[in-house]
C-alpha positions in Angstrom: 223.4 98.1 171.5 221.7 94.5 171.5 219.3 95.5 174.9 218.6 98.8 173.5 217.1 97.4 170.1 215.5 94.5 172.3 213.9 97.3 174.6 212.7 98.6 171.0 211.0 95.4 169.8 209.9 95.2 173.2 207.9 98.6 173.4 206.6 98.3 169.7 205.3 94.5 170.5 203.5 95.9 174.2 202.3 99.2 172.6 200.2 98.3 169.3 197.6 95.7 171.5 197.7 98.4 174.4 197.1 101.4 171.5 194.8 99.4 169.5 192.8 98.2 173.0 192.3 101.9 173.9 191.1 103.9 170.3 188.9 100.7 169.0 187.0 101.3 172.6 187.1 104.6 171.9 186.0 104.5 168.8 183.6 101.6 169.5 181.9 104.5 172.1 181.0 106.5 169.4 179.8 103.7 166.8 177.5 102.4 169.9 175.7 105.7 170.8 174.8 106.0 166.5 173.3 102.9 166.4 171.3 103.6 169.6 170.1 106.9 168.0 169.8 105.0 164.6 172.5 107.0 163.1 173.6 106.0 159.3 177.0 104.2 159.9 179.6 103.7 156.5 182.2 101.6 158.2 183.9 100.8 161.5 187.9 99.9 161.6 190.2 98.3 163.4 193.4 99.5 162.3 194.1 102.0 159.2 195.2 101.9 155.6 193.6 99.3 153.2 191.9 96.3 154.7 193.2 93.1 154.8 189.4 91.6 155.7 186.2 93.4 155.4 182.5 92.6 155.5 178.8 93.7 155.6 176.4 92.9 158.4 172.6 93.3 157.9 172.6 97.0 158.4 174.9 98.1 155.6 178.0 98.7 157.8 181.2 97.7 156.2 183.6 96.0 159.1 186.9 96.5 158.1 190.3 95.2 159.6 192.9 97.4 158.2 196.8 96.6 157.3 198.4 99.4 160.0 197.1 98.6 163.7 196.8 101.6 165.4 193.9 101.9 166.5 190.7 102.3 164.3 188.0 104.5 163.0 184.1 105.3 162.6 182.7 106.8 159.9 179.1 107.9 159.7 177.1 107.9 156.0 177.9 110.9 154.8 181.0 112.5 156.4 183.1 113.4 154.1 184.6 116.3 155.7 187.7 115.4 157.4 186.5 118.3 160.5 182.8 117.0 160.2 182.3 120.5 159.7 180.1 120.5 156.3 179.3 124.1 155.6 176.0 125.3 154.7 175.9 124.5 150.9 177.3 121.1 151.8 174.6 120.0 154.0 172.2 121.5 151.1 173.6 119.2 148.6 173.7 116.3 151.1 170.2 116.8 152.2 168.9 116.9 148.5 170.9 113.6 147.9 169.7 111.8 150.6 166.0 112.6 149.8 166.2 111.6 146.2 168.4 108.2 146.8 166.3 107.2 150.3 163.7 109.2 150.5 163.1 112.4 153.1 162.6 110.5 156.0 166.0 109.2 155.8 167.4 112.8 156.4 167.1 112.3 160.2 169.4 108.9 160.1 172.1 111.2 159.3 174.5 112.8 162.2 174.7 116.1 160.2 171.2 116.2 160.3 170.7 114.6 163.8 169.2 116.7 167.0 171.8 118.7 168.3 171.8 116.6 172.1 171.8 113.4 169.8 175.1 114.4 167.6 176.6 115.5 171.7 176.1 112.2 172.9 177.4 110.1 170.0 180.5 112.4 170.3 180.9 112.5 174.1 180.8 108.3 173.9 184.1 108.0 172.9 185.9 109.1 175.9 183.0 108.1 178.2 184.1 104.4 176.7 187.4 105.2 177.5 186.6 105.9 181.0 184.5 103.1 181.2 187.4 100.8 179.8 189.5 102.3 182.7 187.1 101.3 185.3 186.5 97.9 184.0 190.5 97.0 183.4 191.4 98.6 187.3 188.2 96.3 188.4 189.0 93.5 186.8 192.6 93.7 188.2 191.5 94.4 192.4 189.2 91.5 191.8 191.0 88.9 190.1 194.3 89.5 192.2 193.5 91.8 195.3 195.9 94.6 196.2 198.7 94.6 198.7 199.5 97.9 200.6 201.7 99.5 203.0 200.2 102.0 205.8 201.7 105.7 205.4 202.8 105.0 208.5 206.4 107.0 209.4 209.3 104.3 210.2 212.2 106.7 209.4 212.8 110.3 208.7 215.8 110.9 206.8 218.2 113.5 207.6 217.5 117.2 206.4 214.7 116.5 204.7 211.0 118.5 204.4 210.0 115.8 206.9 212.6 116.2 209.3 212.1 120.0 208.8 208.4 120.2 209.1 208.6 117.8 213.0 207.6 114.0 211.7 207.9 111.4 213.9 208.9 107.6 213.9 205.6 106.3 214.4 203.4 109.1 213.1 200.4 107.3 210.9 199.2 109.9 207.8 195.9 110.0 207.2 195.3 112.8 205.4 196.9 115.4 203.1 195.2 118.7 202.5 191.5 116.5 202.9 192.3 113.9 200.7 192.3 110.7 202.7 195.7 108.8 202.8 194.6 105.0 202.9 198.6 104.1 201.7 202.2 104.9 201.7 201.9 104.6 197.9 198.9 107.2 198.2 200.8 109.6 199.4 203.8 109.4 197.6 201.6 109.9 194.8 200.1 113.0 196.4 203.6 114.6 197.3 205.3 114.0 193.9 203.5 116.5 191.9 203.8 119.0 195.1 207.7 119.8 195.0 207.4 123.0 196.3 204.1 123.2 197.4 202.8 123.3 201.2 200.6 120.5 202.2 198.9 120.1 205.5 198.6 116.4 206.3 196.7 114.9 209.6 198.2 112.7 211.5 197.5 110.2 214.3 200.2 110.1 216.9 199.5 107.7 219.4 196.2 108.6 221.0 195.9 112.0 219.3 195.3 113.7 215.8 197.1 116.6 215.4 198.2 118.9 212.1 201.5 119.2 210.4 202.5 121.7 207.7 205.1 120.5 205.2 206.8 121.4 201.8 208.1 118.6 199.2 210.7 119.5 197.9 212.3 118.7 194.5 214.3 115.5 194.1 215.9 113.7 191.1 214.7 109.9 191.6 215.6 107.8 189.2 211.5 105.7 188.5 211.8 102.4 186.9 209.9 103.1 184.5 209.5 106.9 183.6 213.2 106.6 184.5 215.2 110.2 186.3 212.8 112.4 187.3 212.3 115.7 189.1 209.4 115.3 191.6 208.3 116.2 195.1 210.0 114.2 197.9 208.8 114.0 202.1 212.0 112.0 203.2 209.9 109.3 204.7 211.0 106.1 204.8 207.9 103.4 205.3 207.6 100.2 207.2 209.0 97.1 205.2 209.0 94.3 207.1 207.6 91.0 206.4 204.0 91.9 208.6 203.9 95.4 207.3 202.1 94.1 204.2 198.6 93.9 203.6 196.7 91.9 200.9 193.0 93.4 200.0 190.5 91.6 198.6 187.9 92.9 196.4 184.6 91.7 195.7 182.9 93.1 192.2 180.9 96.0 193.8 184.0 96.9 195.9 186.3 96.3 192.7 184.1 98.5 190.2 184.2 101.3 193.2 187.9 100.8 193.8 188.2 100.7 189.3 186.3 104.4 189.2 188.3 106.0 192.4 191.3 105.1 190.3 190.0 106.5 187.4 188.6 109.8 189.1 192.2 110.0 190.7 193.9 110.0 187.7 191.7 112.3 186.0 192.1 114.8 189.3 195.9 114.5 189.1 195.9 115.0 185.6 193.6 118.4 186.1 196.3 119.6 188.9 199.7 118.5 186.6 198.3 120.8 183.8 197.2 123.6 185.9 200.8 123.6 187.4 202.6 123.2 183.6 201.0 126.0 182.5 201.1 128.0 185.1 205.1 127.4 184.6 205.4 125.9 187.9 206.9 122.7 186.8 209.0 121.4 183.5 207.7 120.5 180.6 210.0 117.8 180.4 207.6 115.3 181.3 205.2 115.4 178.5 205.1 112.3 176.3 204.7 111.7 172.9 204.0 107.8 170.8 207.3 107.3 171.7 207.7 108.1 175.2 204.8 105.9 175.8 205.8 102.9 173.9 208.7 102.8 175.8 206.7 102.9 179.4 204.7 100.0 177.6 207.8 98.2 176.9 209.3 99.2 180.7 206.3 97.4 182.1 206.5 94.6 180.1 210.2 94.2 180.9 209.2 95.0 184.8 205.8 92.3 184.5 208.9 89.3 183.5 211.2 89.7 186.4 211.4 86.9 188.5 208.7 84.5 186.2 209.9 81.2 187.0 208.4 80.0 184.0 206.6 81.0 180.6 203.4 81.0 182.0 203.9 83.5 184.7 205.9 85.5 183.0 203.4 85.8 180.6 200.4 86.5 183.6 203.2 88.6 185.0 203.2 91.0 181.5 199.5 90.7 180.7 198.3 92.3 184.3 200.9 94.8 183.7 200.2 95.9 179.9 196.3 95.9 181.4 197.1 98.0 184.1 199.3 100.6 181.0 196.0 100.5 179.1 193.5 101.4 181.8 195.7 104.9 182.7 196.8 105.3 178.8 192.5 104.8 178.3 192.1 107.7 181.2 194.2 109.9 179.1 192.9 109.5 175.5 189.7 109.7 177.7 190.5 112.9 178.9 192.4 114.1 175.9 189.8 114.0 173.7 187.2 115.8 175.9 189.6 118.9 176.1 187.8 122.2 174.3 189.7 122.2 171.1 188.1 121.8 167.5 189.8 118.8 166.4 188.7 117.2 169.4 185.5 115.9 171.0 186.0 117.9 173.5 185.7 121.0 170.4 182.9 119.5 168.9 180.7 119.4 172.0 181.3 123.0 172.7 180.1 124.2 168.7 177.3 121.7 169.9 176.4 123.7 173.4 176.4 127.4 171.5 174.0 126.0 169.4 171.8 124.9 171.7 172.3 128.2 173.2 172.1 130.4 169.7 169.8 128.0 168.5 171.8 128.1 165.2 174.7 126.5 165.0 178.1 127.9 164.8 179.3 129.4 160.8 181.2 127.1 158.9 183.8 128.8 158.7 184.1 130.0 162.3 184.7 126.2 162.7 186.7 125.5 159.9 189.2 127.8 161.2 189.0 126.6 164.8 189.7 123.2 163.5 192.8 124.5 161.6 193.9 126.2 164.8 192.8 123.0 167.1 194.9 120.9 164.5 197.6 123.3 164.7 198.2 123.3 168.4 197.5 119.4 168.7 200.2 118.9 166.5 202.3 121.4 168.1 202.1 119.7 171.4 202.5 116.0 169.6 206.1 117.5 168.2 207.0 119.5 171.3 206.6 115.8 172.9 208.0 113.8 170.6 211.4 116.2 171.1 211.1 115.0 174.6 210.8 111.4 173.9 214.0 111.8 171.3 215.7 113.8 174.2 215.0 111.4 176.9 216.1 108.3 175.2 219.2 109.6 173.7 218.0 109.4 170.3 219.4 113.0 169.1 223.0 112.2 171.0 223.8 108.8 169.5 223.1 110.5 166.1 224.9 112.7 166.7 227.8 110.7 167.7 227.4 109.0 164.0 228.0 112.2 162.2 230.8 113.5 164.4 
């Protein structure tokens, strides 16, 4: 009882910096892009609810640090709306407003009232932020510590497996699966996880010669250290472990920032594919998260970063690279998230915004207003679907049940 409420305390202490780290960038994206387009800002906010500090600068915008840290908000002069969807009698009255308080040139500083490839480009800076965070966090980490890396290079098969099955070798070196270049054992485990199931044709050197194999993952509970028992696709290769089978990389900043946006990309790539394959009903839905589910991988990692400190200040190095490392991929996901075609997202807004550049009228008010209700709907849908998951994953819905019965 005592480890599970430490694992708790844990989770929430790792997630709120990590959560906060991640939206105020995001958020900080979009607040960026309006002031380059000298967009009319109210406020920016770190954290929600009423503010605990909060000032002015020169250009009118209230800085706020509010009393619940979950992230933060920006809100341009004028909006209102909770959709930013201001329907046509709205923006009349707003218009009229602005022109008798400021003046008509002061119309244009507004978003609602901005070109449409300007009000596309304040939105689309929030997850492009996020993405950029990514890169910079994964840089920061190759160049500051290097990485080390074992070749996917075949030192066992074991028994009855896909491996066995499909004619591996001791000895074989992968270098490829289906094109993608294999430059790691951890590469392609990553690479075969999400393919239980699926036949993958991987090149591989054997001694002098390259030459083709065909095989099929196939679906394995392993119990991960941090997502904890999973179903996922499994080779049966065992790699090289020895002392001299270990190799350290070092990164210089151009090769970090390149090595920082191939991780990005990757995870964005194998995000695409994990979709694709839920959807299609080829794997569970069991493995969607919710808050929850990711505060606890955040606490996990934390826990994982402390192992083996021999003192405070290396456990504490050992937890901060880790939590960095959480926020890059959680930073790829809001990234990603957000860009997806539904209203309530950015990703919703910058589709209204390309039929009207196509109509050259924007999109009816209420057409929106009711995609947003439906965007809102489903969002929240999928937030509860995965927040069952959490509660199912960590027990939650058993040990109540076990106080009731």
């Amino acid at each position: 009882m005592f480890g599970a409420a430490l694992h708790v305390l844990i989770s929430v202490a790792a997630y709120i910096p990590v959560l906060g780290l991640v939206v105020t960038i995001h958020e900080l994206g979009h607040f960026l892009a309006a002031k380059w387009l000298g967009t009319a800002i109210d406020r920016f906010s770190i954290g929600f609810g009423r503010a605990i500090v909060s000032w002015r600068d020169r250009s009118g915008v209230e800085w706020r640090i509010g009393w619940l840290p979950f992230g933060g908000y920006v809100r341009f002069a004028g909006d209102d709306n909770a959709a930013s969807i201001p329907d046509a009698e709205e923006l009349k009255t707003l218009r009229r407003e602005i022109a008798a308080r400021e003046g008509p040139r002061a119309v244009g500083r507004y978003f609602h009232f901005k070109p449409t490839w300007q009000r596309a480009i304040i939105v689309a800076a929030g997850p492009i932020a996020n993405f950029i965070l990514a890169i910079a966090l994964f840089a920061g980490i190759l160049m500051a510590f290097g990485h080390d890396m074992v070749p996917a290079r075949v030192a066992e098969i074991t028994p009855n497996s896909a491996a066995a099955a499909a004619g591996f070798r001791s000895g074989d070196l992968i270098v490829a699966a289906d094109g993608h270049g294999i430059g790691a054992f951890d590469d392609l485990q990553q690479y075969v996880r999400l393919r239980d199931g699926v036949p993958i044709d991987f090149l591989v050197r054997r001694a002098a010669a390259e030459i083709h194999i065909k095989a099929t993952p196939r679906s394995e509970l392993t119990n991960d250290p941090v997502a904890g028992p999973q179903l996922m696709g499994r080779l049966g290769i065992v790699p090289p472990q020895g002392p001299g089978d270990l190799i350290h990389e070092t990164y210089g900043p151009l090769q970090a920032v390149g090595g920082g946006a191939q991780r990005t990309w990757h995870m964005v790539t194998t995000t695409v594919y994990f979709l694709g394959r839920m959807i299609t009903g080829q794997v569970s839905t069991d493995s969607l998260r919710g808050p929850l589910g990711i505060a606890s991988v955040a606490g996990k990692v934390a826990e994982l970063g402390a192992v083996g400190a021999p003192d405070l200040s290396s456990l504490l190095l050992g937890v901060t690279i880790n939590l960095l490392q959480v926020s890059a991929m959680i930073s790829v996901s809001l990234g990603f998230m957000n860009l997806l075609p539904l209203p309530v997202l950015d990703g919703g807004h910058l589709l209204f915004y390309a039929y009207e550049a196509v109509a050259r009228r924007p999109l009816a008010a209420k057409v929106q207003a009711a995609g947003y209700r439906v965007g809102l709907a489903l969002v929240l849908g999928l937030m509860l679907f995965a927040t069952w998951n959490d509660l199912q994953r960590q027990h939650v819905l058993h040990f109540l049940g076990g106080l009731f019965s």
